[in-house]
N, C-alpha and C positions, 0 to 999 in steps of 0.2 A: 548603859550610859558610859562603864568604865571603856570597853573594846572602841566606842565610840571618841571618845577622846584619845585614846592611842591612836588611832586610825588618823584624826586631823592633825596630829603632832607630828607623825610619820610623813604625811604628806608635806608638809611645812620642812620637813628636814630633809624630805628629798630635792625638795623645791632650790633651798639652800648650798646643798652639796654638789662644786664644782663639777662640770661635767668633763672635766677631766681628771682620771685618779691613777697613780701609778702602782701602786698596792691597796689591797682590802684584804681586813682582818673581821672577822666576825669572833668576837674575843670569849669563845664557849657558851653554855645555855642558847644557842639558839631556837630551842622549843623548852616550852613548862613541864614536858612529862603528864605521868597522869594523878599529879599531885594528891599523891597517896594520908599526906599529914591533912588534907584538907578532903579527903573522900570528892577528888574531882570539882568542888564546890565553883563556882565563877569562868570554869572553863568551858568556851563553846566548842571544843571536840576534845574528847579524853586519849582519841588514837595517836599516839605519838608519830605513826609513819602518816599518815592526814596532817599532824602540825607540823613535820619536816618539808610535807610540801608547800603547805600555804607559806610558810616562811621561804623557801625557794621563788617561790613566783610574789613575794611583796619584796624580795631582794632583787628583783629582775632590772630597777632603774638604775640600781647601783653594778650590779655586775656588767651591765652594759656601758658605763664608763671607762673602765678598767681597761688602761691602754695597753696592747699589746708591749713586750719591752723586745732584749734582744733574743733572736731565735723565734720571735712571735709569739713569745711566754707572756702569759698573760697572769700576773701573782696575786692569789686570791689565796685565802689562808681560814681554816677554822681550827680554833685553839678547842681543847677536849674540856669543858666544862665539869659540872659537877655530876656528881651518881644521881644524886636526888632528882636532877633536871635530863641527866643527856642518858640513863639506864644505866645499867651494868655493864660494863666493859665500852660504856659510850655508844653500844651499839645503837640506836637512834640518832644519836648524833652525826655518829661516820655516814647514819643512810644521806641525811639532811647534808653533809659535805661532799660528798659523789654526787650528788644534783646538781650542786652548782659548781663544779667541775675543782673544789679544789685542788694547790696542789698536796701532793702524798711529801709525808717525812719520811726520815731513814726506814723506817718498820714498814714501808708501804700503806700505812694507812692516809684517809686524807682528813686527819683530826690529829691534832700533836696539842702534846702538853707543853713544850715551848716552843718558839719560834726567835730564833735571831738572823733579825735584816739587817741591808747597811744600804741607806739611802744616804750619798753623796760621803759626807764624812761623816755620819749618826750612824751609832748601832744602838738598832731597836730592841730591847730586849721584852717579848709579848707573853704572858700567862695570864692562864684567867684567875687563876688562883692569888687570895692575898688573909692577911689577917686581920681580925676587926675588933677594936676598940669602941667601948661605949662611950671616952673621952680621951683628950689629945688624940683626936682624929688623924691627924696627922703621924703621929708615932710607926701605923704600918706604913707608909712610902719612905719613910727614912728607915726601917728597920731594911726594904726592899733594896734600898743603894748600899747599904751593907752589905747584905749578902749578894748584891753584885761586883761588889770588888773581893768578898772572901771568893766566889768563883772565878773570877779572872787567877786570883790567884792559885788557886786549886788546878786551874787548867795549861798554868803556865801561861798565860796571854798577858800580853800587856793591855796596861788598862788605856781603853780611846779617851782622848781628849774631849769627847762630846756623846753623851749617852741619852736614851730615853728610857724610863719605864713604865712599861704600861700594866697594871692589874684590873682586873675586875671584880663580879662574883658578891662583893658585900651590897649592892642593890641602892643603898638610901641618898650618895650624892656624889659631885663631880670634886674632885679634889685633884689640888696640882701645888708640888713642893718641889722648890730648886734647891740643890746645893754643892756649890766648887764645881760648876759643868753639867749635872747629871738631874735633870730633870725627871719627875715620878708620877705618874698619871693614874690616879681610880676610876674608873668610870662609870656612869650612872648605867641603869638598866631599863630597855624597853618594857617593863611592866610595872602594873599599879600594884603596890603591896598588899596583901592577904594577912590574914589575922595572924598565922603562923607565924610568917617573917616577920610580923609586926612583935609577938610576944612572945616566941618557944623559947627564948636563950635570954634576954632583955625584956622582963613584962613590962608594956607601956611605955617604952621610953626611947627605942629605936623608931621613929618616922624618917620616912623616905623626904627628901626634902624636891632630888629633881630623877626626872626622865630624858632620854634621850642620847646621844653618841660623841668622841671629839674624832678630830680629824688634825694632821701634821701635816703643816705645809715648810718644807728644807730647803735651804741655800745654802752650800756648803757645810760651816758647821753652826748655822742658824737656824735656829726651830721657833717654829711661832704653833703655837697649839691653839686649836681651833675649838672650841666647846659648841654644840651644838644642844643648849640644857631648855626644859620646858619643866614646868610649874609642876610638881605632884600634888592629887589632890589637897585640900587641909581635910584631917580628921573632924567629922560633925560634930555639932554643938547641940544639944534638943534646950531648948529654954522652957522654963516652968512658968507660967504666969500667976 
């Protein structure tokens, strides 16, 4: 039932998503691994190089969007997700991003732990990596605009008038916090949470609230963030009579 509602979530969000896209980021974890904390439990294939492809060909309506730009570069991006999810050294992961042709970072791989874009006057700054609070939910996106301007500083850059951030990685919901220009984006995660995620670190009190992906639409130095969120289960009730 769970794969079964992902499946018509996905469809509904492909359904959704502009059929024109000028960059895609697949923002780390793009396969589950072989979920070793849960002995494989809920997964219908435990081979990671089989989930790199099924994730390849259900990403196939979106890589087909992706407009060529100039030179005929077409910018498709996968951020290096976690150990737990993408193996050691990511290697699963990097298979899953040479599928769908991303492009390679400085190291030549085609999996990076950061990415920065600059669509029109926005610089995007992409990690899947972030830190997670059991309250003031909000506290890691503002901790994130800090350590983007300790880096601007550190790199000598001046800091742009119009910034995005984007993390992922904490799973349980869609979060977006402004502040002085610099917008901060969490993003929710293509899958239903497992017992683990639910209790290894937070017993009982981490529920995932949504699923699914945002998408940025730019004009100049205007962002309009696009959420694209679907319902995560509610945890069941059994009643006693």
């Amino acid at each position: 039932m769970g794969q079964e509602y992902l499946w018509e979530c996905w469809k509904h969000f492909i359904q959704d998503v502009p059929l024109r896209i000028d960059a895609l980021i697949v923002n780390g974890d793009a396969i589950d691994g072989q979920n070793v904390k849960e002995q494989g439990r809920h997964l219908c294939e435990v081979n990671p190089e089989f989930q790199a492809e099924g994730a390849a060909i259900l990403l196939q309506p979106l890589l087909q969007r992706v407009a060529p730009g100039e030179n005929g570069i077409r910018h498709i991006y996968v951020s290096r997700g976690s150990r737990y999810h993408s193996g050691s050294g990511a290697g699963d992961e990097e298979f899953f991003a040479a599928m769908v042709h991303a492009r390679r970072g400085p190291d030549g791989r085609h999996t990076r732990p950061w990415t920065h874009l600059v669509v029109d006057d926005v610089l995007f700054d992409v990690a899947h990596h972030q830190s997670v609070t059991i309250r003031y939910r909000s506290m890691p996106l503002e901790r994130e605009i800090g350590f983007f301007l300790e880096r601007c500083g550190r790199m000598r850059q001046p800091v742009p008038e119009r910034a995005v951030i984007v993390r992922s990685h904490t799973h349980g919901s869609y979060r977006n916090y402004t502040e002085c220009g610099f917008t901060a984006v969490s993003t929710p995660a293509w899958k239903l949470q497992d017992a683990f995620a639910a209790m290894s670190r937070y017993p009982n009190r981490w529920m995932s609230a949504h699923i699914g992906g945002v998408g940025f639409r730019v004009q100049g130095t205007d962002v309009e963030v696009i959420p694209y969120l679907y319902e995560h289960p509610a945890p069941t009730c059994e009643e006693v009579l």
